[in-house]
ROFI-487762 format. One record per residue (C-alpha): x, y negated, z negated; residue number from 1; residue in one letter. Coordinates in pm, whole numbers, plus 32768, in hexadecimal, padded with zeros to 4 digits. Layout:
! ROFI-487762
+------+------+------+-----+------+
!    x !    y !    z ! pos ! code !
+------+------+------+-----+------+
!    X !    Y !    Z ! NUM !    A !
...
+------+------+------+-----+------+
END
This chain:
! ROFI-487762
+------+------+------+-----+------+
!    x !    y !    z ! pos ! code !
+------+------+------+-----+------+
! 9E41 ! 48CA ! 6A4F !   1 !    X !
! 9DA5 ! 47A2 ! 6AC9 !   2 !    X !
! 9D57 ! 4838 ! 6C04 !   3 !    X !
! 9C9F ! 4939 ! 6B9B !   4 !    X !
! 9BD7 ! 482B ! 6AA0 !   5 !    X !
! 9B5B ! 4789 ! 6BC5 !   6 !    X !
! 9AEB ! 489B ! 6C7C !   7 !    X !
! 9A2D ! 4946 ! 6B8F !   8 !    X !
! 9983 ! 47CB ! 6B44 !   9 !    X !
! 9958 ! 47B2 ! 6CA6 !  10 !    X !
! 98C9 ! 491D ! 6CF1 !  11 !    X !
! 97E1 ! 4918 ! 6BC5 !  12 !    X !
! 975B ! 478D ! 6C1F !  13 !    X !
! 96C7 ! 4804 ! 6D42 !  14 !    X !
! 9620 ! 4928 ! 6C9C !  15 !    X !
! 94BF ! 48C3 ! 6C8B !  16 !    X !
! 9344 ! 496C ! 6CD8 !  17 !    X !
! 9237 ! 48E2 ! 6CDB !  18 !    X !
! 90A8 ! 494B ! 6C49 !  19 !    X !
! 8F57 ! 48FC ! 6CAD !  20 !    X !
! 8E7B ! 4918 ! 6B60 !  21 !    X !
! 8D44 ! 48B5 ! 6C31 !  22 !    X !
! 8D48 ! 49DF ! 6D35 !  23 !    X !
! 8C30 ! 4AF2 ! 6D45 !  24 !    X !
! 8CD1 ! 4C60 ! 6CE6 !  25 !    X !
! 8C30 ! 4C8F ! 6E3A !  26 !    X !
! 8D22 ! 4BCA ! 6F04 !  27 !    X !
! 8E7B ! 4C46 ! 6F59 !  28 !    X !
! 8F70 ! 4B81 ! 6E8A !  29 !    X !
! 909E ! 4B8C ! 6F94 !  30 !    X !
! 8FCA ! 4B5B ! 70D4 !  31 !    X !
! 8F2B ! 49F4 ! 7053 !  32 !    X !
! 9076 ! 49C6 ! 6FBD !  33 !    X !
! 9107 ! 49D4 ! 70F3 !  34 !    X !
! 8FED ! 4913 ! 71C4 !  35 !    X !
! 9023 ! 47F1 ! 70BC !  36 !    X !
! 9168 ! 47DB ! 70A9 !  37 !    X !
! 9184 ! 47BF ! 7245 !  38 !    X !
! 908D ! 46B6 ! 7243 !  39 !    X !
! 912F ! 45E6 ! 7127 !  40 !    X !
! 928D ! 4627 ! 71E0 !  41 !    X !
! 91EB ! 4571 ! 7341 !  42 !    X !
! 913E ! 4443 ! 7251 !  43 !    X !
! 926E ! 4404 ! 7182 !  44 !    X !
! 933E ! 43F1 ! 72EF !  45 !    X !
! 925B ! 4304 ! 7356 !  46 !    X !
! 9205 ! 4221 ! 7223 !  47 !    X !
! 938E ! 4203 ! 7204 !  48 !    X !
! 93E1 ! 41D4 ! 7384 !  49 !    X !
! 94EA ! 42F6 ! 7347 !  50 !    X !
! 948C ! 4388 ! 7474 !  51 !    X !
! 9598 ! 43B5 ! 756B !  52 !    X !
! 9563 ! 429B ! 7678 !  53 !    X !
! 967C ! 42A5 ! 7774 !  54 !    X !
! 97FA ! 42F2 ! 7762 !  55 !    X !
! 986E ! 41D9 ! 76EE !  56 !    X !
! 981E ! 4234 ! 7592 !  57 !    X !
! 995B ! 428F ! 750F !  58 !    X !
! 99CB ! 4134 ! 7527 !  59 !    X !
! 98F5 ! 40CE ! 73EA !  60 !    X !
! 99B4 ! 406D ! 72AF !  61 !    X !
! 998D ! 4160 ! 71A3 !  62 !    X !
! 98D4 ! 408E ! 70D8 !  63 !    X !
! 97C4 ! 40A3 ! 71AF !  64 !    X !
! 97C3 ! 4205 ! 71E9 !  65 !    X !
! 97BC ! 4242 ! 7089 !  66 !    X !
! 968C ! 413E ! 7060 !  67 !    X !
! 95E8 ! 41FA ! 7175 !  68 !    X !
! 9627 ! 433A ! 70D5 !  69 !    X !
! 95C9 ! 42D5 ! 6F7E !  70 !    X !
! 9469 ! 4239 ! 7020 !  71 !    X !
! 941B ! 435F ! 70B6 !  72 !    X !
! 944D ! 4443 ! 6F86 !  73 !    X !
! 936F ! 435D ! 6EBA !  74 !    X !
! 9279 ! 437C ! 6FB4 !  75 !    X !
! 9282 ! 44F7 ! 6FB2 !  76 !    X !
! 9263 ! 44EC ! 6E4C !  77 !    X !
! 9126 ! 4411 ! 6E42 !  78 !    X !
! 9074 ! 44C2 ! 6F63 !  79 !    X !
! 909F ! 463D ! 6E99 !  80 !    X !
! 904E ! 4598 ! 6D68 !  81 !    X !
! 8F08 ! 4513 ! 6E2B !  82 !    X !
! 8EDB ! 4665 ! 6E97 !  83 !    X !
! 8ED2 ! 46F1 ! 6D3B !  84 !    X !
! 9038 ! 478A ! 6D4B !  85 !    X !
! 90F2 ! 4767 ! 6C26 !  86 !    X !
! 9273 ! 4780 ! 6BFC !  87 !    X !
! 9302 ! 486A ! 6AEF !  88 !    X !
+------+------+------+-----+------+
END
């Protein structure tokens, strides 16, 4: 029973869309959803250094892999939210 507790909590989490209030009917929705969303994925790697730098990057502790992911996922979140996106 507990298995299936966390998997729904885990499926659902992740679950999210996101809205842009400030877009022109004109403008196709998915297309500059997808144009922002690549951009902010390439400026979150970089503002969090979570870009993959040589193999050696497996030796990290976890710690710092989960600061580095945890930076970059902030920094995703601020640059759609600079874009206008909002999450639902």
């Amino acid at each position: 029973m507990r298995a299936i507790i966390l998997i729904t909590i885990l499926l659902l989490g992740g679950c999210s869309s996101y809205y842009n209030p400030s877009l022109d009917m004109n403008v196709d929705r998915n297309a500059q959803f997808k144009i922002d969303r690549e951009a902010c994925r390439e400026r979150s790697k970089k503002e969090a250094s979570s870009e993959p730098r040589n193999d050696w990057q497996f030796l990290q502790t976890y710690d710092k892999q989960q600061r580095e992911q945890s930076d970059e996922a902030k920094a995703f979140e601020r640059c759609m939210s600079g874009k206008g996106w909002i999450k639902k």
